[in-house]
C-alpha positions in Angstrom: -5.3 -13.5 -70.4 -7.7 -11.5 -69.3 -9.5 -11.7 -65.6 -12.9 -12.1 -65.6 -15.9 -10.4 -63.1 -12.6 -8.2 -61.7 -13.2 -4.7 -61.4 -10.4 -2.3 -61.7 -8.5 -0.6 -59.0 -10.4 2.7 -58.9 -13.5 1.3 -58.5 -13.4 -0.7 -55.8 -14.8 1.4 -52.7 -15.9 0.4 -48.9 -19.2 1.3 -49.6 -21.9 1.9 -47.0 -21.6 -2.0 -45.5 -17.9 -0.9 -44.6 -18.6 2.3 -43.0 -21.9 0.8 -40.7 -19.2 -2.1 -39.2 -16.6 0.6 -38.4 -19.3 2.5 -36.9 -20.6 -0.1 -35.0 -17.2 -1.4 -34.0 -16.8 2.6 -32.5 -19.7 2.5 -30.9 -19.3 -0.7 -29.1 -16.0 0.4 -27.9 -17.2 3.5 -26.6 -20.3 1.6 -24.3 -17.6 -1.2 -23.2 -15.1 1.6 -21.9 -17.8 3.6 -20.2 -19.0 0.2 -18.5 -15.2 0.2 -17.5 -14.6 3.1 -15.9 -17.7 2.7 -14.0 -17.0 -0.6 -12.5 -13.2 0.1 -11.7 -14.9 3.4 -10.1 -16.5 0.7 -7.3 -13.2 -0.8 -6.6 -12.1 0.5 -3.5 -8.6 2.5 -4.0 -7.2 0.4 -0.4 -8.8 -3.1 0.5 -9.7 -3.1 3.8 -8.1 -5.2 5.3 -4.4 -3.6 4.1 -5.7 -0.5 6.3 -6.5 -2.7 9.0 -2.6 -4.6 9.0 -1.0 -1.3 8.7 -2.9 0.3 11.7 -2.4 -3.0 13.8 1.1 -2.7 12.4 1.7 0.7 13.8 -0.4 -0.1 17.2 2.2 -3.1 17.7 5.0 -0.6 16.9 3.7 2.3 19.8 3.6 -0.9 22.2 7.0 -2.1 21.4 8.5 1.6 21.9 6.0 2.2 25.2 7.7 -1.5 26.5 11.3 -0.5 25.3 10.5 3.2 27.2 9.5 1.4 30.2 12.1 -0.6 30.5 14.8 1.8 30.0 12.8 3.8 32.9 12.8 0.5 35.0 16.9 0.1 34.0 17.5 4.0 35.3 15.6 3.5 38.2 17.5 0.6 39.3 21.0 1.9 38.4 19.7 5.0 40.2 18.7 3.0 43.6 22.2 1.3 43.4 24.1 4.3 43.3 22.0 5.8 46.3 22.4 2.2 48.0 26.5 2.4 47.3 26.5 6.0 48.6 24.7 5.3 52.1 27.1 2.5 52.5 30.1 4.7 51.4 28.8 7.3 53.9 28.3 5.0 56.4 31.1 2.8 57.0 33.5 4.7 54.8 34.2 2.1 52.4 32.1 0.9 48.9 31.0 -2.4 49.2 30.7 -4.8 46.1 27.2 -6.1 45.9 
């Protein structure tokens, strides 16, 4: 049996039709990528806001140590004025009182 209107293997090409819609196809690509890169250009690389947590972050962090410093200072001090406290009363009535 024979196939009618079928044209045989080697003749059947792309032709023109094929190679415009590849083409196209390239070109459309190439303008969609460029648009892209140009609007993930205007995205900023750190929002805002981020920079704004982690400097509040750190600013909390230089208060916590100041306060921890400042206590420990405070602590020193007092252990300090105890000792000269326990001293005078040492060199005064020859005994350490408890306190």
């Amino acid at each position: 049996m024979i196939v009618l209107a079928s044209p045989a293997a080697s003749q059947v090409v792309p032709g023109i039709l094929g190679f415009l819609v590849v083409a196209g196809m390239g070109l459309a690509l190439f303008f969609l990528l460029r648009s892209m890169n140009k609007q993930l250009n205007k995205v900023a690389r750190e929002p805002r806001w981020r920079e704004e947590a982690n400097q509040a972050q750190q600013d909390q962090a230089q208060q916590d140590q100041a306060q921890q410093d400042q206590a420990q200072q405070d602590q020193a001090e007092r252990d300090q004025a105890q000792q000269d406290q326990a001293q005078r009363d040492y060199s005064q009535n020859g005994t350490a009182q408890q306190g």
